[in-house]
SERO-4910 file (N, C-alpha, C, O; in steps of 0.05 Angstrom, whole numbers):
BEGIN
 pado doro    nc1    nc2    nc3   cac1   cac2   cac3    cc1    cc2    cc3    oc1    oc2    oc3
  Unk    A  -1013    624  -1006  -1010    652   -998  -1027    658   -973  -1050    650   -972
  Unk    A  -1017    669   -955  -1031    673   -929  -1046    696   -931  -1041    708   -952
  Unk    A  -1067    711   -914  -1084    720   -916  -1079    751   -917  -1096    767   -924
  Unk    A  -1056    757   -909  -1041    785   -908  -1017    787   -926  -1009    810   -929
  Unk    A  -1004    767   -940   -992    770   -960   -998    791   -987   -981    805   -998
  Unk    A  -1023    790   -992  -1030    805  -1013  -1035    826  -1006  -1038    838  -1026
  Unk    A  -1038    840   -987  -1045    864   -981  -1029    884   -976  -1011    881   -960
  Unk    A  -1035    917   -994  -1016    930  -1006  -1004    936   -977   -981    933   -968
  Unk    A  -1025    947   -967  -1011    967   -938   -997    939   -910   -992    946   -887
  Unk    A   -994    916   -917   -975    905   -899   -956    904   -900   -949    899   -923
  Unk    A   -935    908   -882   -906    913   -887   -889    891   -893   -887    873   -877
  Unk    A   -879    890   -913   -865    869   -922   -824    855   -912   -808    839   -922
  Unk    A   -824    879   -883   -804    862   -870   -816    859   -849   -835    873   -844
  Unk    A   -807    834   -830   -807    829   -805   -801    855   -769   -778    860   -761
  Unk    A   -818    863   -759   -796    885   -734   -788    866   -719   -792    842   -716
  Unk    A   -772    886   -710   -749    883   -703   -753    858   -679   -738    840   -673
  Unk    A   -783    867   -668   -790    840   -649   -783    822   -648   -770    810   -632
  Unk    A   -794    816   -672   -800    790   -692   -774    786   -695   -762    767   -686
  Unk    A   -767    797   -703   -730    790   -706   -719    776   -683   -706    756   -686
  Unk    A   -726    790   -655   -707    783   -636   -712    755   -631   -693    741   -624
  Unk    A   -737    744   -635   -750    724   -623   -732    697   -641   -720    678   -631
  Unk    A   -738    704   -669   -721    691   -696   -690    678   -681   -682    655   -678
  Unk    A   -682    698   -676   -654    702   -663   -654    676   -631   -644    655   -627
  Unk    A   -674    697   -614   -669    670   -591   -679    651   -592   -680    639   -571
  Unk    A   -695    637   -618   -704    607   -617   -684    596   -619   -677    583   -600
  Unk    A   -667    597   -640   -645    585   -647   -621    584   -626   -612    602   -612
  Unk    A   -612    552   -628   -595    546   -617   -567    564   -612   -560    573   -634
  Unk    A   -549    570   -592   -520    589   -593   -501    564   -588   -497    556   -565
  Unk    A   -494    556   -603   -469    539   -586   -445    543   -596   -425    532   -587
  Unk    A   -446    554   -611   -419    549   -634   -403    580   -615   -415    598   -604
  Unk    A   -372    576   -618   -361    599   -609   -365    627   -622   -360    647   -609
  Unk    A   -376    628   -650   -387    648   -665   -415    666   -651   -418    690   -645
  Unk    A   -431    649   -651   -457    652   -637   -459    668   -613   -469    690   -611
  Unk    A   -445    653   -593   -440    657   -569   -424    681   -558   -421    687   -535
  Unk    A   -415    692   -579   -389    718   -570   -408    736   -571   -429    729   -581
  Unk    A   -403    765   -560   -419    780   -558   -420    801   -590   -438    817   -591
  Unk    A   -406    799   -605   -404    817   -631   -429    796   -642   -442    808   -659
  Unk    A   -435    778   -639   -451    772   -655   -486    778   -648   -503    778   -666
  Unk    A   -492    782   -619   -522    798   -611   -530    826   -627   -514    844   -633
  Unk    A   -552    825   -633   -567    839   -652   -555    871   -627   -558    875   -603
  Unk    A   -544    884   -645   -534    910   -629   -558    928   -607   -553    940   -586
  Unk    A   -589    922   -622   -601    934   -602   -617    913   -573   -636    918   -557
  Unk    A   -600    890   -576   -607    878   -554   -572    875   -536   -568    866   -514
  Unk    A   -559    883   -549   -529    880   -541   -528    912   -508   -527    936   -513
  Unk    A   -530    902   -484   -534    927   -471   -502    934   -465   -496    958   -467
  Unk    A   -486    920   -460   -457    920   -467   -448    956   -493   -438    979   -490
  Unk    A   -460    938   -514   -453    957   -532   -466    988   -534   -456   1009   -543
  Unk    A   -485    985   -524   -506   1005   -519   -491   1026   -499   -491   1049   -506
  Unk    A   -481   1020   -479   -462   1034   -457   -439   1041   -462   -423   1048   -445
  Unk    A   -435   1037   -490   -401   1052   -498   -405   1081   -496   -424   1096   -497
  Unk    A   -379   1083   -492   -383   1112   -501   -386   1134   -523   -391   1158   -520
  Unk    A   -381   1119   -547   -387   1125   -573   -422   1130   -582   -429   1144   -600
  Unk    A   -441   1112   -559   -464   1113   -566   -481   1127   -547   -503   1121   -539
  Unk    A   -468   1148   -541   -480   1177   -525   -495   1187   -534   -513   1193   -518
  Unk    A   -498   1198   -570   -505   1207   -571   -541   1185   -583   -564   1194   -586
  Unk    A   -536   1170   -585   -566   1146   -580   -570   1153   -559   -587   1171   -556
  Unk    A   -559   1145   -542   -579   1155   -509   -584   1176   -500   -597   1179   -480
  Unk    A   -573   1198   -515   -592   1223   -511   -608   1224   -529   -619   1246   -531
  Unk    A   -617   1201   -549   -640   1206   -574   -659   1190   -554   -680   1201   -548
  Unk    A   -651   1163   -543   -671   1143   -531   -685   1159   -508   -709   1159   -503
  Unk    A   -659   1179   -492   -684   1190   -463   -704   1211   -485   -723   1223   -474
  Unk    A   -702   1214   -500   -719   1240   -515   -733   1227   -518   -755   1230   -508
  Unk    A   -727   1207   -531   -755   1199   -545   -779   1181   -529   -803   1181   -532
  Unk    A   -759   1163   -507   -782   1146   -491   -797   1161   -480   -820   1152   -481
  Unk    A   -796   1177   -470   -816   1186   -440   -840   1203   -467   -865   1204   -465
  Unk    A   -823   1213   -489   -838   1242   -502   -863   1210   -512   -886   1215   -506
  Unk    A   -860   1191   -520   -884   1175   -529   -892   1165   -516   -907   1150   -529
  Unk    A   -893   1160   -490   -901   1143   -467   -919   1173   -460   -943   1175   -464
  Unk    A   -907   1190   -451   -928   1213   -451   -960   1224   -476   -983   1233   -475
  Unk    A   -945   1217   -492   -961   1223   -519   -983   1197   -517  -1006   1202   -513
  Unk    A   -974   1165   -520   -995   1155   -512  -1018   1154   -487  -1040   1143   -489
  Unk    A  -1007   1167   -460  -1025   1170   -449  -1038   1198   -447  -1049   1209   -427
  Unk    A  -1035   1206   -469  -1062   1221   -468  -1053   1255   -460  -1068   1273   -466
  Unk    A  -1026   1259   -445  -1023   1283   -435  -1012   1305   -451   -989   1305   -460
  Unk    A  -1032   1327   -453  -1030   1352   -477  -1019   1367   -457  -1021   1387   -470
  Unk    A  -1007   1376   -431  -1003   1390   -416   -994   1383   -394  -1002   1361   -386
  Unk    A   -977   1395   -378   -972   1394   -355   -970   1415   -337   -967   1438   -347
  Unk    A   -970   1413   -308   -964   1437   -290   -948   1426   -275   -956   1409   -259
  Unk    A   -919   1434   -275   -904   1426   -266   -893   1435   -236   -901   1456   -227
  Unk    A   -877   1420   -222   -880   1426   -193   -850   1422   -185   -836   1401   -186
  Unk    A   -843   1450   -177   -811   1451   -166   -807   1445   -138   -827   1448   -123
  Unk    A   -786   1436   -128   -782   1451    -99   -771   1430    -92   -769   1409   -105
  Unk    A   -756   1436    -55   -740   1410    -41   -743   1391    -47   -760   1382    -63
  Unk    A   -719   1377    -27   -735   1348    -31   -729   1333      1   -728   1309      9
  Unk    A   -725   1366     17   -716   1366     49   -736   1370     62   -736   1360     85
  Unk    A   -761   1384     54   -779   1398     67   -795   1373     88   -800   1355     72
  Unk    A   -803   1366    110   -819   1347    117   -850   1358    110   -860   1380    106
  Unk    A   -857   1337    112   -897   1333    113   -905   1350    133   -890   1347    152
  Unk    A   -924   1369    139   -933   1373    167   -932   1343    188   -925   1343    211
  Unk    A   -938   1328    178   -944   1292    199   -911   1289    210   -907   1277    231
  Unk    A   -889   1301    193   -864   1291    205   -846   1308    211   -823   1304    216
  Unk    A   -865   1339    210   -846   1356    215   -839   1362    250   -821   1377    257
  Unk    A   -855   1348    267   -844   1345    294   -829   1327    300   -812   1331    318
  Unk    A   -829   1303    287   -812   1286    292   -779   1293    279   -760   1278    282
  Unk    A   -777   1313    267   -751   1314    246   -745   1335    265   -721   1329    269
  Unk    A   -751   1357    282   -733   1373    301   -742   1354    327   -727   1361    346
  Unk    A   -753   1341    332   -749   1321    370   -725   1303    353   -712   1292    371
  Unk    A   -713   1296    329   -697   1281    323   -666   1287    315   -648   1270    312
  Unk    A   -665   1318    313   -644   1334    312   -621   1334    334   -625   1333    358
  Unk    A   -594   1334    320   -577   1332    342   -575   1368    353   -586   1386    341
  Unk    A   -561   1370    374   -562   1402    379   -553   1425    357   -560   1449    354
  Unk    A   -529   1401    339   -515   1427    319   -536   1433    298   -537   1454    284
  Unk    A   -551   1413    297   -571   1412    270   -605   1428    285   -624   1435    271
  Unk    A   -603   1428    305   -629   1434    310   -647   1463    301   -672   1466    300
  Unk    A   -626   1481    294   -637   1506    277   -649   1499    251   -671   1507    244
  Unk    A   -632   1482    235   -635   1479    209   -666   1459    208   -685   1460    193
  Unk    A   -661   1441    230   -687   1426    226   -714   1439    236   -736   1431    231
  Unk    A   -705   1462    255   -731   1480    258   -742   1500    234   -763   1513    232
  Unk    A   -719   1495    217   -731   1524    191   -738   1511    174   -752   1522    156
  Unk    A   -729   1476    170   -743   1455    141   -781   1458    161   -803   1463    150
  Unk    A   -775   1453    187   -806   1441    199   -826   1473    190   -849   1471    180
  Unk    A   -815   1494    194   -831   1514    188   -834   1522    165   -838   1546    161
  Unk    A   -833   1504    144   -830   1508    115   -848   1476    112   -852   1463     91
  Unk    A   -854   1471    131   -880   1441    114   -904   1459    114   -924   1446    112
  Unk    A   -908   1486    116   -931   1489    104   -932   1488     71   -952   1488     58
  Unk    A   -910   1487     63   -906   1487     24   -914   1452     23   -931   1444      8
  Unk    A   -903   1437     39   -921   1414     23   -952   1412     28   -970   1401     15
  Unk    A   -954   1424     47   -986   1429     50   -992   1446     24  -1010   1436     11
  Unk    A   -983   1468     13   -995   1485     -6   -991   1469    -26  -1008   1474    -44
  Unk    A   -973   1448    -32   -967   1442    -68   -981   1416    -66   -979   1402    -86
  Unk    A   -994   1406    -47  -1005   1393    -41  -1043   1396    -51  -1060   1379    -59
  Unk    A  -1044   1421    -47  -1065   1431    -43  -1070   1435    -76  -1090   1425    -87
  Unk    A  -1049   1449    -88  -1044   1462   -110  -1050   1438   -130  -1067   1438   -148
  Unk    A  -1031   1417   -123  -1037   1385   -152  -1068   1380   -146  -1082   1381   -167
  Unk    A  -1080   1375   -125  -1106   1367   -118  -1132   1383   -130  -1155   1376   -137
  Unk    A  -1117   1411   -129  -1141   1428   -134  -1140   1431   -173  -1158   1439   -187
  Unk    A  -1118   1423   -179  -1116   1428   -205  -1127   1405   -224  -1137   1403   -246
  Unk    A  -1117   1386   -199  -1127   1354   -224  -1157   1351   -211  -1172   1339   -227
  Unk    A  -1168   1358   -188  -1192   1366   -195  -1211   1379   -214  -1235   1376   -211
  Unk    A  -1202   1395   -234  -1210   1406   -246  -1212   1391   -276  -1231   1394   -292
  Unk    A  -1190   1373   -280  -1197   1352   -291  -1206   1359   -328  -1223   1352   -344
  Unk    A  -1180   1380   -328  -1187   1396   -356  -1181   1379   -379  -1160   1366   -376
  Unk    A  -1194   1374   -407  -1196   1362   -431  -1188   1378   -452  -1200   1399   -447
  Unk    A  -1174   1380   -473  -1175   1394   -490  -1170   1375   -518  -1151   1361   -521
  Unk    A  -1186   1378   -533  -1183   1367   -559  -1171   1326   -557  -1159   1313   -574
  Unk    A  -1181   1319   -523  -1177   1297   -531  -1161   1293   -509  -1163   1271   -498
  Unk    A  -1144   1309   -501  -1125   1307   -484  -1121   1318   -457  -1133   1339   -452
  Unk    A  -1114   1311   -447  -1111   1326   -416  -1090   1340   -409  -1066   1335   -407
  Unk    A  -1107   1362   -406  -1092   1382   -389  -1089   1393   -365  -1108   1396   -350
  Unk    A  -1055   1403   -357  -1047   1409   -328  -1045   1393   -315  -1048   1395   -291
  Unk    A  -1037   1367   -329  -1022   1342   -307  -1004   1346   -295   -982   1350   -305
  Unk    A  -1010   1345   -264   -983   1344   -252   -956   1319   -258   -953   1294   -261
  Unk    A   -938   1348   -256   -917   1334   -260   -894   1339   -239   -885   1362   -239
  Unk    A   -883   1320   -224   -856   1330   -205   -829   1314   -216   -824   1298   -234
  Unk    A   -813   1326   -196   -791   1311   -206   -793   1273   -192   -774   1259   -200
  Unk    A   -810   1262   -178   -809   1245   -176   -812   1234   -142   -827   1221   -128
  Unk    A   -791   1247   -139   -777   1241   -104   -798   1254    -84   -823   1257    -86
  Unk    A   -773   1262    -55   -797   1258    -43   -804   1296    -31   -795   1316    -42
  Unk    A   -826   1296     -3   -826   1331      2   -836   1337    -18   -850   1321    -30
  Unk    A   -831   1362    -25   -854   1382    -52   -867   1349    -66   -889   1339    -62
  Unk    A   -845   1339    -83   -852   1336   -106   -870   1312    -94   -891   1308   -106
  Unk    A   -865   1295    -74   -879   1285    -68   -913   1295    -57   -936   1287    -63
  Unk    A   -905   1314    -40   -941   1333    -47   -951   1332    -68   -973   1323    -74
  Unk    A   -936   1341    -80   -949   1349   -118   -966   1321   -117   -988   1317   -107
  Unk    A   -946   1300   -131   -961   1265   -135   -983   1265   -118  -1005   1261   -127
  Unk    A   -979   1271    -87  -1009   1261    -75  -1027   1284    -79  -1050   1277    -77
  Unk    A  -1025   1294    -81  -1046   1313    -86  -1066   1302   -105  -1090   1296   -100
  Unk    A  -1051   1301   -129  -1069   1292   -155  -1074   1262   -144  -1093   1253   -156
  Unk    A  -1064   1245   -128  -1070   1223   -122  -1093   1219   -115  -1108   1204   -127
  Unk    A  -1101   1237    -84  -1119   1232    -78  -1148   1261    -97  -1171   1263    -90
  Unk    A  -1139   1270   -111  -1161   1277   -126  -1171   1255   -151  -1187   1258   -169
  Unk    A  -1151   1226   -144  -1169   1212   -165  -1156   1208   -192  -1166   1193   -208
  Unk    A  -1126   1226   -201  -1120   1235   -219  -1095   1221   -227  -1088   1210   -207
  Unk    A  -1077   1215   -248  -1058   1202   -250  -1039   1221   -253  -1047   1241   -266
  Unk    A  -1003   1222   -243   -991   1244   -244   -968   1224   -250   -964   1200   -247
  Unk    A   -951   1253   -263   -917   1240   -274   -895   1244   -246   -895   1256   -225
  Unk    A   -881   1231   -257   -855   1231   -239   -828   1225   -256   -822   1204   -269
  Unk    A   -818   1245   -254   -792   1254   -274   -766   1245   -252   -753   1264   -243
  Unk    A   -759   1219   -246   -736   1220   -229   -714   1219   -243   -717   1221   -267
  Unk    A   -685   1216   -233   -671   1209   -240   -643   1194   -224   -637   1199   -200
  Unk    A   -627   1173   -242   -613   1162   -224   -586   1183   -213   -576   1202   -225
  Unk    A   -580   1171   -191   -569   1181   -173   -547   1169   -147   -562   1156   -133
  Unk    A   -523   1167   -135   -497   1164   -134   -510   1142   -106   -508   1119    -97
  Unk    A   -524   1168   -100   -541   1150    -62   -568   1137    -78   -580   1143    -98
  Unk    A   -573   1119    -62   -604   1106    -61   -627   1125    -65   -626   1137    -43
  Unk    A   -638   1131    -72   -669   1137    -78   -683   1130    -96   -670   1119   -113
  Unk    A   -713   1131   -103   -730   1120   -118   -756   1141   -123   -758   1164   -115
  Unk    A   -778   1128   -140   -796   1154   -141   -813   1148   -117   -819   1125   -112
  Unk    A   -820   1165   -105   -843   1168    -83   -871   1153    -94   -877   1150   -117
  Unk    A   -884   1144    -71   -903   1121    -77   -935   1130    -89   -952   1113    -95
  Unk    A   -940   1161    -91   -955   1168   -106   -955   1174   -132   -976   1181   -144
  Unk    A   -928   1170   -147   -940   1169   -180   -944   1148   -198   -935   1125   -196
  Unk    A   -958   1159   -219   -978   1137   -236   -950   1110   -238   -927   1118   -242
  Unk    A   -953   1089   -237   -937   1075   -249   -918   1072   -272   -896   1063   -276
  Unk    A   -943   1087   -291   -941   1083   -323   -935   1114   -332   -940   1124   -354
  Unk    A   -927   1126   -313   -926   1150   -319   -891   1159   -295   -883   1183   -292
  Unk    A   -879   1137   -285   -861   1146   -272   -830   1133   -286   -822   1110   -282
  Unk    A   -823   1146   -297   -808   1156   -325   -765   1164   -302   -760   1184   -290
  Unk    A   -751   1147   -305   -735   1143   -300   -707   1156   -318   -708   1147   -341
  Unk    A   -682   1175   -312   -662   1184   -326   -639   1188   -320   -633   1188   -296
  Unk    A   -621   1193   -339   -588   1188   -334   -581   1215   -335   -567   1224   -317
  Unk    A   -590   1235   -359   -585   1262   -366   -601   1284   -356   -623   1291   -366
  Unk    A   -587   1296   -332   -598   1319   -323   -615   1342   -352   -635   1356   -352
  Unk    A   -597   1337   -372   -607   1353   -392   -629   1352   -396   -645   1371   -392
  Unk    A   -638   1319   -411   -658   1311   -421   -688   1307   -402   -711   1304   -410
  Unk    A   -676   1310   -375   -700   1305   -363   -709   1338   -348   -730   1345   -336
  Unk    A   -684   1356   -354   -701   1381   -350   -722   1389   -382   -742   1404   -382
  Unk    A   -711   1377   -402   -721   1389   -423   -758   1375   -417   -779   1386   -421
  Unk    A   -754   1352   -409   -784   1341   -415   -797   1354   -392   -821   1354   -389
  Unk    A   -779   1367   -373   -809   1379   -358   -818   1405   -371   -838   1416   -362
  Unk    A   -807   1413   -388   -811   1443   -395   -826   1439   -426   -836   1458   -438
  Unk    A   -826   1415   -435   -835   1407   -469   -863   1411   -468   -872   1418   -490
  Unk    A   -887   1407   -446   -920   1401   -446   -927   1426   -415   -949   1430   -403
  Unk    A   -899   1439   -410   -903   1450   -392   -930   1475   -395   -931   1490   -414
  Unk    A   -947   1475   -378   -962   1497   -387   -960   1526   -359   -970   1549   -363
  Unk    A   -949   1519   -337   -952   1529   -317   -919   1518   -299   -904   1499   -303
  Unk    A   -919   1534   -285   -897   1519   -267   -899   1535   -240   -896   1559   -234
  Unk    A   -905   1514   -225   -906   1529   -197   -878   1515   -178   -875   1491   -177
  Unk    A   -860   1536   -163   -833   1537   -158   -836   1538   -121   -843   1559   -109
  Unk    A   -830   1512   -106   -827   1528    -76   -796   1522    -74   -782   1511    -90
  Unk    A   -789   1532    -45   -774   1539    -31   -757   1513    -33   -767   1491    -28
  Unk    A   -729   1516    -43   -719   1497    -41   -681   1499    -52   -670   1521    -50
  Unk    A   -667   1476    -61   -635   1484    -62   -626   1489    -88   -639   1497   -108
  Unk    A   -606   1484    -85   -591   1480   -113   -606   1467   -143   -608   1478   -165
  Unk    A   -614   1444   -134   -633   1432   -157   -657   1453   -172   -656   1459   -195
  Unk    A   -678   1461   -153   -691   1474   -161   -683   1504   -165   -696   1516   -182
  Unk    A   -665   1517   -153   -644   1537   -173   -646   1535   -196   -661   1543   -214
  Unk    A   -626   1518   -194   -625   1513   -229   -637   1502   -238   -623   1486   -251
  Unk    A   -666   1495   -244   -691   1499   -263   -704   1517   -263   -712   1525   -285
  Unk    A   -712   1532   -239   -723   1566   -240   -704   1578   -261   -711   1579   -284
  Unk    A   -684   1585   -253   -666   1597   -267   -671   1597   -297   -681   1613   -311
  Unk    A   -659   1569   -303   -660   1564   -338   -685   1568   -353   -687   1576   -376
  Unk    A   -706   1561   -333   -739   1574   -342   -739   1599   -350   -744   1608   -372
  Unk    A   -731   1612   -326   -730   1648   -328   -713   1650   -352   -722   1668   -365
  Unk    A   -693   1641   -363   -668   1644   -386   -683   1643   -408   -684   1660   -425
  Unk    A   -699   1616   -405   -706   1611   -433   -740   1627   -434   -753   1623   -455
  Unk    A   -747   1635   -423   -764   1651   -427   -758   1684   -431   -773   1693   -449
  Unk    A   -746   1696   -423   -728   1727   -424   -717   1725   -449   -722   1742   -466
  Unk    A   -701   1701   -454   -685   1702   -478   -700   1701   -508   -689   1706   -529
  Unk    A   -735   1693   -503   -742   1684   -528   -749   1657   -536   -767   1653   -552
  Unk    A   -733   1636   -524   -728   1615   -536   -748   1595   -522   -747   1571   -527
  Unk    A   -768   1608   -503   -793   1590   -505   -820   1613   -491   -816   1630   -474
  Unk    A   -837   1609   -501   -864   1625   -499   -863   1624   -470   -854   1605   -457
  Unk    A   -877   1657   -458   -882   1651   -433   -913   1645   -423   -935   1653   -430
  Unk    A   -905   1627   -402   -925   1614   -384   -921   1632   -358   -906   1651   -353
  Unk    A   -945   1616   -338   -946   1627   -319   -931   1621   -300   -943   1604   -288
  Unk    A   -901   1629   -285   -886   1616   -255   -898   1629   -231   -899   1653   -228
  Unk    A   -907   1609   -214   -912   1616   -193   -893   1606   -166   -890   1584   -157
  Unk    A   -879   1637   -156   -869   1629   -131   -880   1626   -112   -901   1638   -108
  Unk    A   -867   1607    -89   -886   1607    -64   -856   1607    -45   -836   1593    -45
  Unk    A   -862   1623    -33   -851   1633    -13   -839   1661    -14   -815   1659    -21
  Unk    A   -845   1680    -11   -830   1707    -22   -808   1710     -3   -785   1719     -8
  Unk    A   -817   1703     22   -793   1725     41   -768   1699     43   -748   1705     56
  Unk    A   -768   1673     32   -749   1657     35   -735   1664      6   -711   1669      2
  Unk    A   -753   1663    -12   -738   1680    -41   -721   1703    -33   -696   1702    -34
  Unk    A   -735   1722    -25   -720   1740    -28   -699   1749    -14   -685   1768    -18
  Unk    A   -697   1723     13   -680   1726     31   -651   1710     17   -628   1715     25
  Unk    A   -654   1692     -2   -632   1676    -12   -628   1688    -43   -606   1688    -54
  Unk    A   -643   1695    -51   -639   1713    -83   -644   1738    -80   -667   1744    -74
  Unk    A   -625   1759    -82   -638   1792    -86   -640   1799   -117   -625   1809   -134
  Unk    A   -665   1789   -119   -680   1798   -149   -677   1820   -155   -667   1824   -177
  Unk    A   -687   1845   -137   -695   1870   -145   -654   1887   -143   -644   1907   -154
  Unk    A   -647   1875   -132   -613   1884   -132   -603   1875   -161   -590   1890   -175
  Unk    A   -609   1850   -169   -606   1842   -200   -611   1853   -212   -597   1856   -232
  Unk    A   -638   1866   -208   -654   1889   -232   -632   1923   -225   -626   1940   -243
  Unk    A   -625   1925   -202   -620   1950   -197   -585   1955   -216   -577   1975   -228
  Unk    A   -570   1927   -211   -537   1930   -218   -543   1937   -244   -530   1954   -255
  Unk    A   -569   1920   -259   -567   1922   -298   -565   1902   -307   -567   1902   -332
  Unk    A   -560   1871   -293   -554   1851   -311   -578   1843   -321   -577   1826   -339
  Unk    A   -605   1852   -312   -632   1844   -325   -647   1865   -326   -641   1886   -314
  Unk    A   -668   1863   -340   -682   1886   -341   -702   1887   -325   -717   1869   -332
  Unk    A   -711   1900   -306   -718   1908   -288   -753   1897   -299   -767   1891   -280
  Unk    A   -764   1896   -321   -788   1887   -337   -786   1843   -335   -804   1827   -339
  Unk    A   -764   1839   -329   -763   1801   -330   -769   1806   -302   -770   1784   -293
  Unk    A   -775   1824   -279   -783   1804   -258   -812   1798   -259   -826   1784   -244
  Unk    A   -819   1814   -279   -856   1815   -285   -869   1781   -290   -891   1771   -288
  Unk    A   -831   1768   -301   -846   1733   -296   -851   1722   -283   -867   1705   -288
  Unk    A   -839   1725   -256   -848   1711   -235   -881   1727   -224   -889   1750   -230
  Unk    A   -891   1713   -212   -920   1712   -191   -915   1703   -175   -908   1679   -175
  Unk    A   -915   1726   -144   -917   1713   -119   -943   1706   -109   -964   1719   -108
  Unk    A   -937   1678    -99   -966   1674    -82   -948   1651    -59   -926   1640    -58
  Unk    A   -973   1653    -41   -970   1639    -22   -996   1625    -17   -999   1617      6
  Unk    A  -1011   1623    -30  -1032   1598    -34  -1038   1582    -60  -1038   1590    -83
  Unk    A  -1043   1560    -52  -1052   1549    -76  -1072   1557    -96  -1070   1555   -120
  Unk    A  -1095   1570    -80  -1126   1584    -95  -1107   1606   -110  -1110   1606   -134
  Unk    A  -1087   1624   -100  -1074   1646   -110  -1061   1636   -136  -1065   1645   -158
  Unk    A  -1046   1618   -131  -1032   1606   -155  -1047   1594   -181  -1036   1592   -203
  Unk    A  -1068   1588   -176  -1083   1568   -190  -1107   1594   -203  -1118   1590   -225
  Unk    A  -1113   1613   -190  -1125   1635   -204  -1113   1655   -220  -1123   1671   -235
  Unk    A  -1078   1652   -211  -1062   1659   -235  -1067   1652   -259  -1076   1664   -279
  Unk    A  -1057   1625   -255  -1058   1605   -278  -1084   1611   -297  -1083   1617   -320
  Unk    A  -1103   1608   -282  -1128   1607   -297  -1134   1627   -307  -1147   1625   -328
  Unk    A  -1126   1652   -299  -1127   1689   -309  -1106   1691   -336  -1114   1706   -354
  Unk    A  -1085   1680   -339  -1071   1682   -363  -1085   1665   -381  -1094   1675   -402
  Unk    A  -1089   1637   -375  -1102   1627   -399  -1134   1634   -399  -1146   1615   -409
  Unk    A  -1149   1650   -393  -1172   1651   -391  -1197   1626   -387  -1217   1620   -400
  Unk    A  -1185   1617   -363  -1209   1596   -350  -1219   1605   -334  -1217   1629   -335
  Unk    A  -1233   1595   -314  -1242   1598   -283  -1232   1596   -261  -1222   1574   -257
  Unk    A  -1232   1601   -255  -1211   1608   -232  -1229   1589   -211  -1222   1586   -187
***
């Protein structure tokens, strides 16, 4: 009897590991072996990509990132919206001297809008400086969607404060990848727009929103929904940019027709600095500003 045999609390089947390994020592030669109905189904990636097993892969994106998060430690996040057009201040001259004539407006109004990666920049840095603990865990990890512009600010920010940050990307039709400032072990890859808006909003504790398209639309938006509606506690949103908000959304016209109540625009917070945003933050939950 081996030395863990007798003992009540050892588990008395093999995981699934251990299984797989069982499986590829052994020889395949036989036409049985070798066909694919016979691979253990959760090594089978074939079978895995049916379409019958949709609803597994919206259990697997739930569940990987939510325990890959949980083991490292993160009780919180501050999540970080916005383009993913905006240039750096470092490249915003080179992106209108690089414009053709028809494009040259549009590339003069992305270049006068790199002060937001300067601010969300400012904003991940100044936050993961602060370097908050709670019961073990860390709080107000930045988190972006991954790519590059804002969310790429966001990542360096906390980068260069020393700090490890998430990156929520997802795959996509053209080439891209996550931007070269987030944590490794923390840059978390997805198929379901659903599933990967839900995990930014699951540890969300804050969400700061800049200037940006369609994408970040629709996460402001569903934030604002699911907060108005009830169906998740409110936190603090901070906008940054008012007169580009208000020039592409008429909020207070929304409030005036009736379709909202004139009391939901009280969720948004405008700021246009990071110290502004970040003493928001800190004034609702009662820290320091």
């Amino acid at each position: 009897m081996t030395d863990k045999e007798n003992e009540l609390k050892d588990r008395k089947f093999y995981p699934a590991e251990k299984e797989a390994e069982f499986f590829e020592s052994e020889p395949h030669s036989t036409p049985q072996t070798q066909h694919p109905a016979y691979k253990l189904a959760f090594r089978d990636t074939d079978f895995l990509l049916r379409e019958e097993l949709r609803p597994v892969r919206f259990q697997l994106e739930l569940l990987k990132p939510e325990m890959l998060l949980d083991e490292a430690g993160v009780g919180s996040t501050l999540v970080v919206y916005g383009s993913a057009r905006i240039p750096s201040p470092e490249k915003a001259e080179e992106l209108v001297a690089n414009a053709d004539p028809e494009n040259k407006a549009i590339a003069e109004s992305l270049a006068a809008k790199s002060k937001y990666y300067t601010e969300a920049h400012k904003l991940a840095k100044l936050v993961s400086e602060k370097a908050i603990v709670e019961e073990g865990k860390r709080q107000f990890v930045v988190c972006s969607g991954g790519g590059p512009s804002i969310m790429e600010a966001a990542n360096r920010g906390a980068s260069e404060a020393g700090a490890e940050s998430i990156g929520l990307n997802i795959i996509l039709p053209h080439e891209q990848a996550p931007n070269s400032y987030v944590t490794p072990y923390l840059s978390l890859n997805f198929h379901y727009f659903a599933l990967r808006k839900m995990h930014f909003l699951l540890r969300a504790r804050a969400v700061a929103v800049f200037p940006g398209g369609f994408g970040t639309f629709d996460e402001m938006f569903e934030l604002l929904t699911l907060i108005q509606t009830g169906k998740m506690k409110r936190i603090p949103i901070v906008l940054f940019g008012k007169e580009f908000w208000n020039r592409v959304v008429n909020f207070e016209a929304i409030a005036e027709e009736g379709t909202i109540n004139r009391k939901d625009l009280e969720l948004i917070h405008w700021c246009e600095t990071a110290e502004d945003a970040w003493c928001h933050i800190a004034e609702f939950y009662e820290l320091d500003c």
